[in-house]
N, C-alpha and C positions, 0 to 999 in steps of 0.2 A: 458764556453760556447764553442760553434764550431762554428770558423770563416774560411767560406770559403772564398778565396784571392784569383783573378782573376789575373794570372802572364800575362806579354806579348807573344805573338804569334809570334814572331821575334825579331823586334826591340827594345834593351834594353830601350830604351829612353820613350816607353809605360809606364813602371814604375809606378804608380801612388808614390804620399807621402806617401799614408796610406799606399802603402803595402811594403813600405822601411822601416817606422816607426813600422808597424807589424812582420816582420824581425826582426828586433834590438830588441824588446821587447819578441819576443817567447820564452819559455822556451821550449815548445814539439812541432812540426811541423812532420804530417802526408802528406804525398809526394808522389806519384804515381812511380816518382825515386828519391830516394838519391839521386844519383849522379846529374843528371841534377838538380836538387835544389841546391847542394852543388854549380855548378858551376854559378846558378842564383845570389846566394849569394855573390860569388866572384865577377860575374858583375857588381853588384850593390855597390860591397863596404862594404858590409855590414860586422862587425867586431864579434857579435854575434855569438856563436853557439851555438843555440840550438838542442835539441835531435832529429832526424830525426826517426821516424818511418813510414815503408815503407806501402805504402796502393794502393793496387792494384786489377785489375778485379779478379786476381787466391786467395787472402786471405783477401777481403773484409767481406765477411761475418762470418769470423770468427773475425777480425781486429775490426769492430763496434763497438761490448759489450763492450771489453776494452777500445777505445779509448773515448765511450760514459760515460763509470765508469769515467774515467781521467777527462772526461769536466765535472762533478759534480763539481769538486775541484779547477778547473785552467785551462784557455785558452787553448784549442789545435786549432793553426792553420792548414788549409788544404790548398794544393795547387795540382795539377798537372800538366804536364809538359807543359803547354799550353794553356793558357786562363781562363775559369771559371770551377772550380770541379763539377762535375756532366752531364756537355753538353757533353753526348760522353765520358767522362772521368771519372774514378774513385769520388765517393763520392755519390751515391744515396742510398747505402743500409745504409749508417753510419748518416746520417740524417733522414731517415726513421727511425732508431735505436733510433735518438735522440730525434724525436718527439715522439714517441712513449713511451719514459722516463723522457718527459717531459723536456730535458734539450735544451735552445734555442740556437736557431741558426742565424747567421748573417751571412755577406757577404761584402765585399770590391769588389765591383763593377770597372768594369775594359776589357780589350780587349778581345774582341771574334770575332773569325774568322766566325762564324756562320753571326753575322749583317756586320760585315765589307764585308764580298763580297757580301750581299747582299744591299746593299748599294749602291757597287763602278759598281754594273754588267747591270746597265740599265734596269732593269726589275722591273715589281710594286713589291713594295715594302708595300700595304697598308694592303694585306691577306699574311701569308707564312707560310710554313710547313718546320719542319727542318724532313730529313730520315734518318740521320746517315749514315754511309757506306752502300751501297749496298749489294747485297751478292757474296761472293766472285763465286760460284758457276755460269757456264753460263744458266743454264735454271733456276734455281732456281732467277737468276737477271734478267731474260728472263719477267717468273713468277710476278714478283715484277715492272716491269714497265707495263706491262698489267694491274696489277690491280691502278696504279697511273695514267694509262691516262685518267681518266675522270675528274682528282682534279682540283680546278679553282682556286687555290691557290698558287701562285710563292712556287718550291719545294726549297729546299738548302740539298746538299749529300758531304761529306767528300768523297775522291778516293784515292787509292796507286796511281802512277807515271805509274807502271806498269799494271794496270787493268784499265787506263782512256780510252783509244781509244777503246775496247772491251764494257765497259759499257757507252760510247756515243752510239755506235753503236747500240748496245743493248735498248737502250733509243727510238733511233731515229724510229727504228722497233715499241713499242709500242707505242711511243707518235708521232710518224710522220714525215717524215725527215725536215720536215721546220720550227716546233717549234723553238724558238727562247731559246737561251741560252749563257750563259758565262763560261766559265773557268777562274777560279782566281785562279795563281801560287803566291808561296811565299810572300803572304801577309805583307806587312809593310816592307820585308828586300830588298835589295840591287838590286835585279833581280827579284822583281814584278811584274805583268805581267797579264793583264785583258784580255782576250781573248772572243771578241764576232760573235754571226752567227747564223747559224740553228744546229742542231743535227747535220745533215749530214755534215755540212761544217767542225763542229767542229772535229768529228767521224776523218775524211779525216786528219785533221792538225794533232792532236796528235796520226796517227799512225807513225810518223816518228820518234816518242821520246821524252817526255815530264819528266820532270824530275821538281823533288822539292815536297813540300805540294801543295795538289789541294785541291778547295772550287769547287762543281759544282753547278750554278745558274741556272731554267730551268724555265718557264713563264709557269703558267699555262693552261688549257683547255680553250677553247672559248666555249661560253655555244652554244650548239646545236638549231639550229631553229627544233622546236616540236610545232607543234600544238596542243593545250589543248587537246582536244579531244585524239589526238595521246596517248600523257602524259598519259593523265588517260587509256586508255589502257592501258599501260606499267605497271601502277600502280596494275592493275586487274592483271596482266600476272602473276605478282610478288607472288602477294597475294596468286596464285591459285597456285605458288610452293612453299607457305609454309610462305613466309615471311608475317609480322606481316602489316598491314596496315598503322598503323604509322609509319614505318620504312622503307616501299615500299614506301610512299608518297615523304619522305625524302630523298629518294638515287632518284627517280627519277626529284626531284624538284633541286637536285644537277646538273644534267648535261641538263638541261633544260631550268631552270631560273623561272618557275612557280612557284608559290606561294606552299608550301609545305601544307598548310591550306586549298585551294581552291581545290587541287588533295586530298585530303583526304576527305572533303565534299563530292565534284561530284563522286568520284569512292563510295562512303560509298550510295551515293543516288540510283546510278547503281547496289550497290547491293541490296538493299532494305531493 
């Protein structure tokens, strides 16, 4: 089978059993890096070597068929440098592979940076969207929080060190400068570090230099006061550029809070 193994995010001491015990037992372990595994391995103690094949964004899809042929026969562990394989990290096209051949798949469950700052950063935590990095690009990230400020869904975005104060900034522009957000540096290690405020306060802090892993935590939209009637206009407006009825009801029962059921009725009656 393919067992993916959620490593820790800093702190050695995350570790679970299982995936100490799944170490000493691997024969084959697929790794995003050798190297940082190899060095996991020495953290832990662990005395096992097994065979490291390297599985990453640049030869995953060619990496898959093999390592899927392999799990017919015998355990391949998967790991990457960081958390759980697949969030953000190598391992989605070789489990697509494996479902698709039928061969299953499990998981050692274990630290992700993805819940951990959403957890620690004061904001609901009951809806969330994870976005993965932003885009490196400034209008192209420009782009991309324009079409997120309507979500009602606390967002969570992975950042470099050095693209965080450009893409607060850049945030703060589409979603508002008072939205409410966190910065979580170096999660679980030594110089941790929860940073909370609005866009702009945040934008302002880290342009002086932030340095380490960042988590960004951002609250989502406040649903808009619209008056039904309004709604279902908006609905019509939609409609009459093309978009599908059901699907105009839906984006606008998004940032409105009406009923997605009721705007699909009354505009469906307005049209006769």
């Amino acid at each position: 089978m393919i067992i993916l193994a959620a490593t820790p995010i800093g702190n050695l001491g995350d570790a679970s059993r299982r995936l100490v015990e799944a170490l000493e037992n691997a024969t084959v372990v697929a790794a995003e890096d050798t190297r940082t595994t190899q060095r996991l391995l020495a953290g832990l103690k662990v005395t096992n070597r097994p065979r490291l094949v390297a599985l990453h964004d640049h030869n995953e899809k060619q990496r898959a068929a093999e390592l899927v042929a392999l799990a017919a026969t015998e355990d391949v562990l998967v790991v990457s440098d960081a958390g759980m394989p697949t969030v953000s990290d190598p391992g989605y096209g070789l489990v697509a592979e494996a479902a698709a051949q039928g061969v299953t798949v499990t998981a050692i469950p274990g630290p992700s940076a993805v819940v951990t700052a959403l957890a620690v950063s004061g904001l609901p935590t009951d809806r969330f969207a994870f976005e993965g990095f932003l885009p490196r690009k400034g209008s192209d990230r420009r782009a991309a929080a324009t079409a997120l400020a309507g979500e009602r869904r606390t967002l969570v975005f992975f950042e470099s060190p050095s693209r965080l104060a450009a893409s607060l900034a850049d945030l703060a522009v589409g979603f508002g400068a008072d939205r409410r957000a966190a910065v979580c540096r170096e999660l679980t290690k030594l110089h941790e570090e929860v940073r909370r405020g609005t866009l702009a306060e945040l934008a302002e802090w880290a342009a002086e230099g932030v340095r380490g892993e960042i988590v960004v935590v951002v609250a989502g939209a406040e649903a808009r006061v619209v008056a039904f009637p309004d709604a279902v206009t908006q609905v019509l407006e939609l409609t009459r550029a093309g978009v599908r009825l059901k699907d105009a009801a839906g984006e606008v029962s998004a940032h409105t809070g009406h009923s997605s059921r009721e705007l699909y009725q009354a505009a469906l009656a307005v049209r006769g």
